[in-house]
VOLUM-201979 format. One record per residue: residue in one letter; z, y, x of N, C-alpha, C in turn. Coordinates in steps of 0.001 Angstrom, whole numbers, padded with zeros to 6 digits, always signed. Each point is the difference from the previous one (the first is absolute). Example, Ala and Ser with C-alpha at 12.3 -4.5 7.8 and 13.67 -1.06 7.14 Angstrom:
A+007800-005690+013190+000000+001190-000890+000000+001200+000900
S-000720+001050-000350+000060+001190+000820+000730+001090-000770
END
This chain:
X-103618+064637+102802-000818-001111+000464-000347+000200+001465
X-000054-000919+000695+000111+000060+001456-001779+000108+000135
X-000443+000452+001287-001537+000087-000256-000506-001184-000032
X-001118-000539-001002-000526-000945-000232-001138+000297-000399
X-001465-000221+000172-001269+000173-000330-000133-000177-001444
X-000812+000817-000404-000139-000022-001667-001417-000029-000225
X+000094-001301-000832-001647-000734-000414-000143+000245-001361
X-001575+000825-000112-000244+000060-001523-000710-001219-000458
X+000166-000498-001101-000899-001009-000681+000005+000669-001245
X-001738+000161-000485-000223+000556-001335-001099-000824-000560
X+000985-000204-001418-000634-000807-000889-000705+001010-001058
X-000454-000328-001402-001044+000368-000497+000563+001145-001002
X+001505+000032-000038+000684+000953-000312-000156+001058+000596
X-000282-000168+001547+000239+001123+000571-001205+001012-000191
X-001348-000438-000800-000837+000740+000156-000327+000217-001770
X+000851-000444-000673-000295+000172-001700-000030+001368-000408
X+000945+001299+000469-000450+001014-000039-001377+000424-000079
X-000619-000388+000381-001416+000286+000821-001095-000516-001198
X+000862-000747-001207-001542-000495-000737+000245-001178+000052
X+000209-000884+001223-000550-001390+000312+001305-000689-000629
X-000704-001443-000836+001132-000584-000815+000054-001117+001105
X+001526-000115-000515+000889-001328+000674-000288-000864-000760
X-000002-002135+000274-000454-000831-000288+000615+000167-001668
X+000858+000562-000261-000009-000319-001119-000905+001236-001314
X-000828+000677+000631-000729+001048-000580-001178-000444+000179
X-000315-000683+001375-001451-000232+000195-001097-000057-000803
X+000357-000807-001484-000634-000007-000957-000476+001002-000354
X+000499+001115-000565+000237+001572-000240-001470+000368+000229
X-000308-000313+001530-000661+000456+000197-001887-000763+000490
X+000271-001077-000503-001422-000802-000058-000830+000449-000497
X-001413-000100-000134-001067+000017-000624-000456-000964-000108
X-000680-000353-001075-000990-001078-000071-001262+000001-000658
X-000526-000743+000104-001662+000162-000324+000281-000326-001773
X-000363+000277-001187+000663+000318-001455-000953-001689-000048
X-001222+000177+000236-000682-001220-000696+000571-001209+000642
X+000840-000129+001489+000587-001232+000244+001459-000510-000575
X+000305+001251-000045+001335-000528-001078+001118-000183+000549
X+000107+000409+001198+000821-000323+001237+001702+000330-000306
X-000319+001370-000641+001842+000229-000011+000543-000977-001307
X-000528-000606-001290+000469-000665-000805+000405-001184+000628
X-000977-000365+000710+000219-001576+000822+001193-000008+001159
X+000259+001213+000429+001222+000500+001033+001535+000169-000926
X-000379+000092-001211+000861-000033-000600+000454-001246-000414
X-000949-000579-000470-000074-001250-000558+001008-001020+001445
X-000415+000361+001390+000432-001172+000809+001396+000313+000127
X+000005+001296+000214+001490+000389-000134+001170-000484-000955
X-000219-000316-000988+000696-000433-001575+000124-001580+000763
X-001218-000733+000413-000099-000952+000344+001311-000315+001355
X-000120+000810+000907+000541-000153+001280+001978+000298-000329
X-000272+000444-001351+001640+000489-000345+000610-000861-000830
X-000868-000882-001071+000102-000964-000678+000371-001199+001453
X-000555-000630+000930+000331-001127+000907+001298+000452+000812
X+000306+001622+000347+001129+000375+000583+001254+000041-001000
X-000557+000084-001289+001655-000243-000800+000288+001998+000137
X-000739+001010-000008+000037+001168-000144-000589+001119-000718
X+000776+001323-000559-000932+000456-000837-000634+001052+000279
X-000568-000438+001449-000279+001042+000708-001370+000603-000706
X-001007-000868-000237-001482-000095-000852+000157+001263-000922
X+001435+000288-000908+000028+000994-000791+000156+001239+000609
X+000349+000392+000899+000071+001561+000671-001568-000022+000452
X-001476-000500-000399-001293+000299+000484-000231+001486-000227
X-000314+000721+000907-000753-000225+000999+001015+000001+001495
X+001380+000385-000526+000749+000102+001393+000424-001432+000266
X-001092-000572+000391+000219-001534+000078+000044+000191+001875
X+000731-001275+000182+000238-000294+001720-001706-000104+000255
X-000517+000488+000918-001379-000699+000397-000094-000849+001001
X+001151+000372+000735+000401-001368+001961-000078-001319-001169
X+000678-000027-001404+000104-001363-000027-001603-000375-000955
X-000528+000858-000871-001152-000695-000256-000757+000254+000655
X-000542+000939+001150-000647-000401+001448+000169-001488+000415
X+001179-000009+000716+000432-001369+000507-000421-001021-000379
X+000239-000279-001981-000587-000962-000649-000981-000399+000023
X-001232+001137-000316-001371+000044+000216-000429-000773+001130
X+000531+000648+001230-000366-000602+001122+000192-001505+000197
X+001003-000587-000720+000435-001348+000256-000967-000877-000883
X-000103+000574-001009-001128-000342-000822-001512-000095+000850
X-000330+000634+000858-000888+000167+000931-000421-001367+000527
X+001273+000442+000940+000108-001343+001061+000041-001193-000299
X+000442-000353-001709+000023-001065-000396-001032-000471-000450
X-000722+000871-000367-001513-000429-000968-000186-001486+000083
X-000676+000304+001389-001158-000654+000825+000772-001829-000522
X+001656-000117-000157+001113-001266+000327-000215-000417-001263
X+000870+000933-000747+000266-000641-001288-000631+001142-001158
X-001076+000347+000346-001172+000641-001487+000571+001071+000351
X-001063+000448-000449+000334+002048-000214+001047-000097-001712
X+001071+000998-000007+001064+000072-001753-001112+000275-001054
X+000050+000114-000796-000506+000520-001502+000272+001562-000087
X-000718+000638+000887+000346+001206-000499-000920+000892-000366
X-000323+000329-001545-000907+000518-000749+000558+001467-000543
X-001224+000237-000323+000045+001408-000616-000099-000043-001437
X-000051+000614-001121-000375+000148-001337-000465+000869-000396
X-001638-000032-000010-000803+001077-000433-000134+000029-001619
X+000303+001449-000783-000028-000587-001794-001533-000245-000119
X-000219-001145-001093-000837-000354-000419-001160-000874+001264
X+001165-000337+000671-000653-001168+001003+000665-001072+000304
X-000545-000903+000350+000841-000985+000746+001129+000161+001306
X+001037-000823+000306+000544+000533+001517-000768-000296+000849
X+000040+000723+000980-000619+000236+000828+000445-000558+001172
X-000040-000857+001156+000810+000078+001336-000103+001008+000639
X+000649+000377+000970+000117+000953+000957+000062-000643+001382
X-000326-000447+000964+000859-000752+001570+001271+001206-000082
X+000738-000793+001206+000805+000712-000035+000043+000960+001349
X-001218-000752+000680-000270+000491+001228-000387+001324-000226
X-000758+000489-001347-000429+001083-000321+000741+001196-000356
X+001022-000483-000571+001047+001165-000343+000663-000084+001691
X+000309-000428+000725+000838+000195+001593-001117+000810+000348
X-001129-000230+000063-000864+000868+000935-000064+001693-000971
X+000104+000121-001106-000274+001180-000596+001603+000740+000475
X+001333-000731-000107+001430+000715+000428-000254+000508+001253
X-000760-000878+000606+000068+000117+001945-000404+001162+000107
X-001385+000437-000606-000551+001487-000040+000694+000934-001056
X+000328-000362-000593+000675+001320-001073+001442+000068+001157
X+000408-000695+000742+001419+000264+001231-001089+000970+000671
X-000726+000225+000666-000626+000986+000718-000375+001017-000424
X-000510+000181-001447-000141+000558-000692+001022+001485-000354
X+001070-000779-000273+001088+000987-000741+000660+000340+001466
X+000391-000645+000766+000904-000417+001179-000657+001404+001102
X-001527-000177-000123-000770+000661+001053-000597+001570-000371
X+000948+000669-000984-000441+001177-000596+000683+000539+001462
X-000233+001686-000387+000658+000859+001030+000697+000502-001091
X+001678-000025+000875+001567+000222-000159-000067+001735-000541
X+000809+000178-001188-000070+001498+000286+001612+000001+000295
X+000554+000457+000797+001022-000027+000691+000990+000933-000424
X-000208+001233-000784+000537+000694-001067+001753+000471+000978
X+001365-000570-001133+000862+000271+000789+000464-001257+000709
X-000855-001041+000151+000541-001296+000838+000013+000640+001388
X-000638+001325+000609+000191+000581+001368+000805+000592+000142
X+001076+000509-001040+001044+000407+000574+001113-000772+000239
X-000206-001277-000880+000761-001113+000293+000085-000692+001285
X-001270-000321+000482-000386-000592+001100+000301+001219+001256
X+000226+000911+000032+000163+001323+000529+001631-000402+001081
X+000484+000080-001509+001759-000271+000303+000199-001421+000187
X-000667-000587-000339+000239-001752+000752-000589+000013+001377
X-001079+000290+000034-000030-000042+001890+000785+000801+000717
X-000108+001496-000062+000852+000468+000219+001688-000442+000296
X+000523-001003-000842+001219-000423+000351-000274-001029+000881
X-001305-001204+000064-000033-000344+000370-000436+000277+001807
X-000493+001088+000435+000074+000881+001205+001359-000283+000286
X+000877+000957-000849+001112+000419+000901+001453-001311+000080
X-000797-001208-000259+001304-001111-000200-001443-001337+001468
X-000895+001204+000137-000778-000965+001197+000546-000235+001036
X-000270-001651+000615+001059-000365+001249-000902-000402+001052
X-000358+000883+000858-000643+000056+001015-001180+000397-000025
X-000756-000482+000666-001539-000238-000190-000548-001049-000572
X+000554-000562-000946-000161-001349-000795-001101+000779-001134
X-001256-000685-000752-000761+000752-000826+000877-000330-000986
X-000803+000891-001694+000407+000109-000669-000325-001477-000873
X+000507-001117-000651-000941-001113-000145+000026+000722-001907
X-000829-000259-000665-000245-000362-001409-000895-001229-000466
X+000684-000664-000738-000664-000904-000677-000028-000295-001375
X-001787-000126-000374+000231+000100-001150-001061-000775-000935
X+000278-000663-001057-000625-001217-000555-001021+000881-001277
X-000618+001039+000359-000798+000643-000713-001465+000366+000516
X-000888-000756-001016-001195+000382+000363-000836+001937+000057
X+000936+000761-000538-000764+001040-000083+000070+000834+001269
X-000046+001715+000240-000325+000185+000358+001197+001299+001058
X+000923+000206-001089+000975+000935-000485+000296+000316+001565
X+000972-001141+000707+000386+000679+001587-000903+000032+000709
X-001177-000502-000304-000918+001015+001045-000549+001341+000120
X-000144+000131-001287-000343+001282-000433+001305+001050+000077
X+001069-000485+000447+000890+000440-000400+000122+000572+001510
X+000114-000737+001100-000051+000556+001078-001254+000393+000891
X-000756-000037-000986-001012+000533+000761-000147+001295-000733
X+001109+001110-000853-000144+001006-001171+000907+001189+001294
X-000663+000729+000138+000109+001354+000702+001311+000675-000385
X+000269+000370-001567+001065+000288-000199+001140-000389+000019
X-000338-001851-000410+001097-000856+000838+000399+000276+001336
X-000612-000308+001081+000348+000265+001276+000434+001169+000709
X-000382+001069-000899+000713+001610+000719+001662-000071-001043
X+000174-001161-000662+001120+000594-000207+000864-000738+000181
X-000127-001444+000518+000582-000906+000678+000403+000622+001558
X+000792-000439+000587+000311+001135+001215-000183-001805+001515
X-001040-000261-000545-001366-000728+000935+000466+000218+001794
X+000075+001208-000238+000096+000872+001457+001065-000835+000845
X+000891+000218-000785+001239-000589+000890+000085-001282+000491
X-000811-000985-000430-000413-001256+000465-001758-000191+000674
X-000234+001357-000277-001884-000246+000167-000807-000213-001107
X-001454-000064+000684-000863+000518-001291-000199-001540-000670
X+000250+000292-001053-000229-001969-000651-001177-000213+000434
X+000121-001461+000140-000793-000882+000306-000063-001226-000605
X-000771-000003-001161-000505-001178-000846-000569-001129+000419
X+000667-001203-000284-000445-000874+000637+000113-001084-001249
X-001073-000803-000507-000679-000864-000749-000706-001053+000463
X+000279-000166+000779-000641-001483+000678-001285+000002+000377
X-000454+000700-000557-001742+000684-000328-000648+001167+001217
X-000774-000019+000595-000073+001195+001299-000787+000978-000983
X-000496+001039+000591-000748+000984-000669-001542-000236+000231
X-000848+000509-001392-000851-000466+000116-000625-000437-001763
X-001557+000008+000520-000162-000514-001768-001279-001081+000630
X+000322-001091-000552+001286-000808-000504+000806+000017+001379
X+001200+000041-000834+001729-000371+001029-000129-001090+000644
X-000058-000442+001510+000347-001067+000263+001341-000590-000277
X+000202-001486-000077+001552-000346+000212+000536-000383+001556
X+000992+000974-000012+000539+000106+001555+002027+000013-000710
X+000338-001419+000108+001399+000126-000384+000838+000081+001289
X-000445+000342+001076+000519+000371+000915+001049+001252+000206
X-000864+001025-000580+000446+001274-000164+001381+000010-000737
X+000325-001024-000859+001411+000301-000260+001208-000530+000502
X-000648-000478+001783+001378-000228+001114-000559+000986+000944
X-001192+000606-000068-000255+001040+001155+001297+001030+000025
X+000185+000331+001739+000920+000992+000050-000460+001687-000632
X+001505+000950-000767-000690+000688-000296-000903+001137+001489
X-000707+000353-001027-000636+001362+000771+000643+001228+000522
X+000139+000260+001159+000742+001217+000450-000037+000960-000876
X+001061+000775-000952-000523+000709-000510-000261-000209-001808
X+000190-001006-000316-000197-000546-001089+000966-001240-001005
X+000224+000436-001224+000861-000985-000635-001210-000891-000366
X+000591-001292+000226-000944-000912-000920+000770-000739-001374
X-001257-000164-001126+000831-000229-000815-001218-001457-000704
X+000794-000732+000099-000567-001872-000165+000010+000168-001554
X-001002+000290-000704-000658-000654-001234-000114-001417-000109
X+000986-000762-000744-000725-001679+000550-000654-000408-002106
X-000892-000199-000258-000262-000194-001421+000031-001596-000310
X+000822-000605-000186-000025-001187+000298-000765-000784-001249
X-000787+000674-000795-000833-000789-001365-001500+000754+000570
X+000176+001244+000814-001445+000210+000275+000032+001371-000753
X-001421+000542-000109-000335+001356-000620-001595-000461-000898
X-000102+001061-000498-001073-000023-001289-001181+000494+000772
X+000287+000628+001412-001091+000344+000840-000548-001034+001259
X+001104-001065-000039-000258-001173+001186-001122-001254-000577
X-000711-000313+000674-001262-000921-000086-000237-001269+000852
X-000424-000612-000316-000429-001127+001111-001355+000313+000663
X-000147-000537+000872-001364-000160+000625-000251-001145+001303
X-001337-000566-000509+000251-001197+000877-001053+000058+001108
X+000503-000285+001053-001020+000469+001305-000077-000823+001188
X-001058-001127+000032+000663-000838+001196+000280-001664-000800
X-000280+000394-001512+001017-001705-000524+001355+000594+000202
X+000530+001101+000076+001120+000512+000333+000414+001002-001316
X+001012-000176-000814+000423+001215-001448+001297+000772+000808
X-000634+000834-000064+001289+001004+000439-000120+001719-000958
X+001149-000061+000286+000859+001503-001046-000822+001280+000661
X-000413+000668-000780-000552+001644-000015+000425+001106-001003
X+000626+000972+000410+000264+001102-001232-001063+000868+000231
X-000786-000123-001372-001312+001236-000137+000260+001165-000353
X+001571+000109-000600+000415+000925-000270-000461+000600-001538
X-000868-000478-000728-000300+000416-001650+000465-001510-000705
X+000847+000284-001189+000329-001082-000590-001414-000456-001231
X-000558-000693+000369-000921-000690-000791+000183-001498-000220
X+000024-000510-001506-000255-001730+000051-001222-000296+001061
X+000518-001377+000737-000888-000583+000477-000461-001596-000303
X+000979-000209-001197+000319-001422+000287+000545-000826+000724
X-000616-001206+000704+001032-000653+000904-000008+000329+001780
X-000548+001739-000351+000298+000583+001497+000963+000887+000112
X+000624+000184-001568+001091+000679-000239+001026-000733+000595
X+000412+001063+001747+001464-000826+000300+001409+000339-000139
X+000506-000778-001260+001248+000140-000497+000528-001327-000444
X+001598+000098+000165+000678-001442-000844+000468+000701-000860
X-000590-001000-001084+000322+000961-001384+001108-000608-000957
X+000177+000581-001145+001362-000280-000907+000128-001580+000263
X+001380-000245-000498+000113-001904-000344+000466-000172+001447
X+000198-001454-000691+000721-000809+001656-001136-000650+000912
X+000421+000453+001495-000521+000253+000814+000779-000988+001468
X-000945-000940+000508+000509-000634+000782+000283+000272+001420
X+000359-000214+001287+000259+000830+001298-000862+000515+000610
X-000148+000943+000391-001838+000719-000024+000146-000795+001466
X-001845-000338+000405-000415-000746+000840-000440+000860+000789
X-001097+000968-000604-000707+000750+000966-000241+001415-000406
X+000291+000492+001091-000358+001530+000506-000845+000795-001049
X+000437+001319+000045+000325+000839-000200+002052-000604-000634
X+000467-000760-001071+001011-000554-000262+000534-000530+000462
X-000137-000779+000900+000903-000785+000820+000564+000986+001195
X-000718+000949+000733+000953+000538+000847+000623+001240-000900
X+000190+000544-000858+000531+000935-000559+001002-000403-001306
X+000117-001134-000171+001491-001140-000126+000529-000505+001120
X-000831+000105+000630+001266-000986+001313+000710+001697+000223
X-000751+001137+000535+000846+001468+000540+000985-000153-001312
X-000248+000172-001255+001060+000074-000826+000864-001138+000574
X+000045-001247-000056+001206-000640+000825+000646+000072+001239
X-000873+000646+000647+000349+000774+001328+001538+000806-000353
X-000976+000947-000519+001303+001263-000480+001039-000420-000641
X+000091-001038-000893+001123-000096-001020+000851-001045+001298
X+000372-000386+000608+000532-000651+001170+000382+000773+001330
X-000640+001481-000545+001118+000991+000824+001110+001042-000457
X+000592+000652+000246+001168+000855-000203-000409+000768-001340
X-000517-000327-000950-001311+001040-000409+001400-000118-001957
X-000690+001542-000597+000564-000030-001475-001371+000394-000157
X-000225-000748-000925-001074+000376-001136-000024+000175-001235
X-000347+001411-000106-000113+000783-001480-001257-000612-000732
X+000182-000731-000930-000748-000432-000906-000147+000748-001341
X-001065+000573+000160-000256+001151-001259-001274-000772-001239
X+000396-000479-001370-000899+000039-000627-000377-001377-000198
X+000855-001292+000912-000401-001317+000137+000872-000675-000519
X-000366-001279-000863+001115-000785-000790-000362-001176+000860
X-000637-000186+001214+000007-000879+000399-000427-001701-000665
X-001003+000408-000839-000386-000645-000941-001622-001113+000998
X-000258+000210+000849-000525-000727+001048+000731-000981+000793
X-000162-001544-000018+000910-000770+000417-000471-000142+001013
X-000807+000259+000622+000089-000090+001872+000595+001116+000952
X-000037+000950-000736+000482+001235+000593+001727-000383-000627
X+000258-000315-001236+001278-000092+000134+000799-001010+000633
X-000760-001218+000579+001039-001250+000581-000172+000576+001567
X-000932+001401+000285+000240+000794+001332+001023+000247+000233
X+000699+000750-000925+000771+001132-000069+001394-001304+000071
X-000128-001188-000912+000827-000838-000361+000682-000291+000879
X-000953-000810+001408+000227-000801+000507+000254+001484+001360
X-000158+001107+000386+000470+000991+000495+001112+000339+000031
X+001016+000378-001265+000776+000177-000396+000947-001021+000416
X-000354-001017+000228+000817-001476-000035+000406+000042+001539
X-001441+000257+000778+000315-000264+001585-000010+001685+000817
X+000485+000866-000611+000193+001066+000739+001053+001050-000488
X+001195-000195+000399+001212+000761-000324+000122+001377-000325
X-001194+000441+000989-000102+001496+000149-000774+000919-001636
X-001039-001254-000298-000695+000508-001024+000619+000539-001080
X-000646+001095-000822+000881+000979-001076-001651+000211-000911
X+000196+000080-000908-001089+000044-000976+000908+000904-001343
X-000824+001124-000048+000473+000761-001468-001088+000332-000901
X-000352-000613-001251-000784+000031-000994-000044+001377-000781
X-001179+000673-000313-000039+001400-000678-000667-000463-001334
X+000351-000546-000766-000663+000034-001812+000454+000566-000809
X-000919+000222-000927+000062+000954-001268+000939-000620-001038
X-000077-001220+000077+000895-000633-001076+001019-000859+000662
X+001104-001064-000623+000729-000310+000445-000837-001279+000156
X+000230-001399+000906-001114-000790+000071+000593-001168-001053
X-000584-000599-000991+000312-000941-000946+001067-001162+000611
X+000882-000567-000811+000163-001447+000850-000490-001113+000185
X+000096-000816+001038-000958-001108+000660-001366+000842+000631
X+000359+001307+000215-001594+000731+000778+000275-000380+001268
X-000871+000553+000553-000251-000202+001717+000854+000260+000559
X+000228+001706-000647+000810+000923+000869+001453-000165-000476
X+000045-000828-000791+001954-000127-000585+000019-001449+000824
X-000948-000337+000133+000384-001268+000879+000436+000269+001393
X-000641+000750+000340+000544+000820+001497+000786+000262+000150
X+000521+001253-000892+001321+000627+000243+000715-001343-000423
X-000032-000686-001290+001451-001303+000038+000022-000353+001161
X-001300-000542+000851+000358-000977+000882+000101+000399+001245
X-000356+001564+000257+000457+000449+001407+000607+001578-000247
X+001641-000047-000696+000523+001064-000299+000199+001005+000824
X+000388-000256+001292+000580+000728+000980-001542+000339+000941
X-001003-000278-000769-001373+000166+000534-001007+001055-000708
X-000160-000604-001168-000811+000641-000904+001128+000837-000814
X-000851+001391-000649+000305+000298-000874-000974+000987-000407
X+000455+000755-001503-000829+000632-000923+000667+002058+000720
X-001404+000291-000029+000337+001722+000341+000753+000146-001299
X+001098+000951-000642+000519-000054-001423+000289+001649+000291
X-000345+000890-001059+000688+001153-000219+001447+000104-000643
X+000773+000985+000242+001635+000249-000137+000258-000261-001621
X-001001-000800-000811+000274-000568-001021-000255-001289+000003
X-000106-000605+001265-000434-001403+000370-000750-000490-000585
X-001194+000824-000683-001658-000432-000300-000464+000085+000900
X-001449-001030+000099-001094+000158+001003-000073+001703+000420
X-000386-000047+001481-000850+001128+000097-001061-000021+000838
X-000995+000152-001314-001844-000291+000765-000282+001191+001237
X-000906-000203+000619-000957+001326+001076-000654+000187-001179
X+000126+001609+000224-001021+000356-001109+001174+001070-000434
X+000954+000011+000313+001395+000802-001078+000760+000628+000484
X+000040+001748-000017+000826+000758+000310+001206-000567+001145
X+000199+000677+000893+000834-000763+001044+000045-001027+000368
X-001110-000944-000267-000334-001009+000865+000712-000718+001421
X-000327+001120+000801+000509-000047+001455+001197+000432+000170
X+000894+000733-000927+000943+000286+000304+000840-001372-000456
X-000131-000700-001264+000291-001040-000402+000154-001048+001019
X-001162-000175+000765-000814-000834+001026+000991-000094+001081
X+000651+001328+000413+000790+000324+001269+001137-000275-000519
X+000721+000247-000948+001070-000762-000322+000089-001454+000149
X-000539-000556-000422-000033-001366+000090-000418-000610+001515
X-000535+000791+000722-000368-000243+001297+001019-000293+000796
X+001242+001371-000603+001050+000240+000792+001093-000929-000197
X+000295-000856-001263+000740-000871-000283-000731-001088+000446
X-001597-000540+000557+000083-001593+000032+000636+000423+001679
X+000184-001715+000006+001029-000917+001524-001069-000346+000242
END
């Protein structure tokens, strides 16, 4: 492969090692208050939401999709106010049904996402993984260009990850300089937002490496100052409610404003240059981020995208839609038995460099 910049994007795979479930576990790991009744009624909408899709998805509960009964919920939201809030009740024994809003179950997911999302990572052997992925990614670096990662996960994992001591003495850092983390966020409690910093030139002396979180973190907040709401990382993941700043599961329209809007546009930045991006852990199951990549792929010759999943991706998925429709573009990382091969798995990077060395 001729030198070409290599972009990480990590989806929720990439941090499942770690504890934290992917949308289709999310459930797994809810709590709910026993006297509201919340997970029967989550079940209940689910059966519901699979019954109108013509799917039997409702029966694999609790590894139910949550982007799509998030999503639902929410639409249910927005609609109330138009055409009535749905019928959606609970069944307490030896009572009548009960309603529920539905506004009430979105606001209890919103915090149980911060909740589970905003634990601290135990990082276990995901550091030796991440060890040998930067690491390759050092020595395939083209210039003084930073390192970009992007990644549609609220937790906590690559920060902690490069900000971990044993990580960094064994990454060989040196040869490019001392990292330099850059999050849009300056230092400080609370973080201001300064998205500047991820076109600042680097620092004499220093690799920089562009964190862009394009859904937000479990530690980012609103605060309004002036008649003015703007983005702050306090740095402790606590529910706040609707100062919790994140775009959360479900479909999601073109972000308007800041903190999201400039850290989708840099992701379109990048995908419109010379750039391959290793996609570890993402089915691309977000339709704004995927008609990015779509409509990228379409107008930039240069672009190369290679997918890292654990499984092979179903047909009519995101990611089989990709590779059908941009062959000589997309493809699947595959071990010498042409199964998936996830991060997370013995020779990883050596796998990684093979395939590096065959794309055009």
């Amino acid at each position: 492969m001729k030198d070409r910049e290599i972009v990480l994007f990590l989806g929720a795979g990439a941090s499942k090692s770690c504890g934290l479930p992917t949308v289709e576990h999310f459930f797994e790991k809810v709590e709910v208050p026993r006297e509201r009744g919340f997970m029967n009624l989550y079940e209940v909408l689910a059966r519901r939401i699979a019954i109108e899709d013509g799917t039997g998805q409702a029966f694999k509960w609790r590894n139910y999709d949550a982007e799509k009964l998030f999503g639902k919920l929410e639409q249910w939201v927005n609609t109330a106010g138009i055409a009535g809030e749905p019928p959606i009740a609970r069944f307490v024994p030896g009572k009548d049904h009960l309603a529920v809003p539905a506004a009430e179950l979105l606001t209890h997911l919103k915090r149980e996402i911060v909740r589970i999302y905003g634990r601290a990572p135990e990082l276990g052997l995901l550091r030796r993984h991440y060890t040998d992925l930067f690491s390759l990614l050092l020595r395939r670096k083209v210039g003084q260009t930073p390192i970009w990662v992007f990644t549609t996960n609220y937790d906590s994992v690559i920060e902690k990850l490069l900000w971990d001591v044993n990580f960094l003495n064994q990454v060989p850092f040196s040869n490019a300089g001392s990292l330099d983390l850059r999050t849009g966020f300056v230092s400080g409690t609370p973080a201001r937002w300064r998205p500047q910093m991820f076109t600042d030139p680097p620092r004499t002396g220093f690799c920089p490496v562009n964190l862009v979180k394009l859904h937000g973190s479990a530690t980012w907040k609103w605060v309004d100052e002036g008649g003015v709401r703007e983005p702050v990382d306090i740095g402790l993941a606590l529910p706040t409610g609707e100062y919790d700043c994140l775009v959360y599961f479900g479909y999601k329209s073109i972000p308007e404003i800041d903190p999201f809007k400039t850290l989708h546009r840099l992701l379109k930045d990048i995908l419109l240059r010379d750039v391959l991006v290793l996609s570890i852990g993402f089915r691309f199951g977000d339709p704004y981020i995927r008609e990015s990549f779509d409509f990228a792929l379409r107008a930039n010759a240069a672009l190369r995208l290679i997918c890292s999943l654990k499984s092979e991706p179903p047909p009519g998925s995101s990611v089989e839609e990709l590779i059908k429709n941009f062959p000589d573009k997309v493809s699947l990382l595959v071990g010498e038995d042409g199964a998936p091969f996830p991060f997370g798995r013995n020779e990883f990077c050596e796998q990684l460099e093979k395939k590096l060395e065959s794309a055009h």
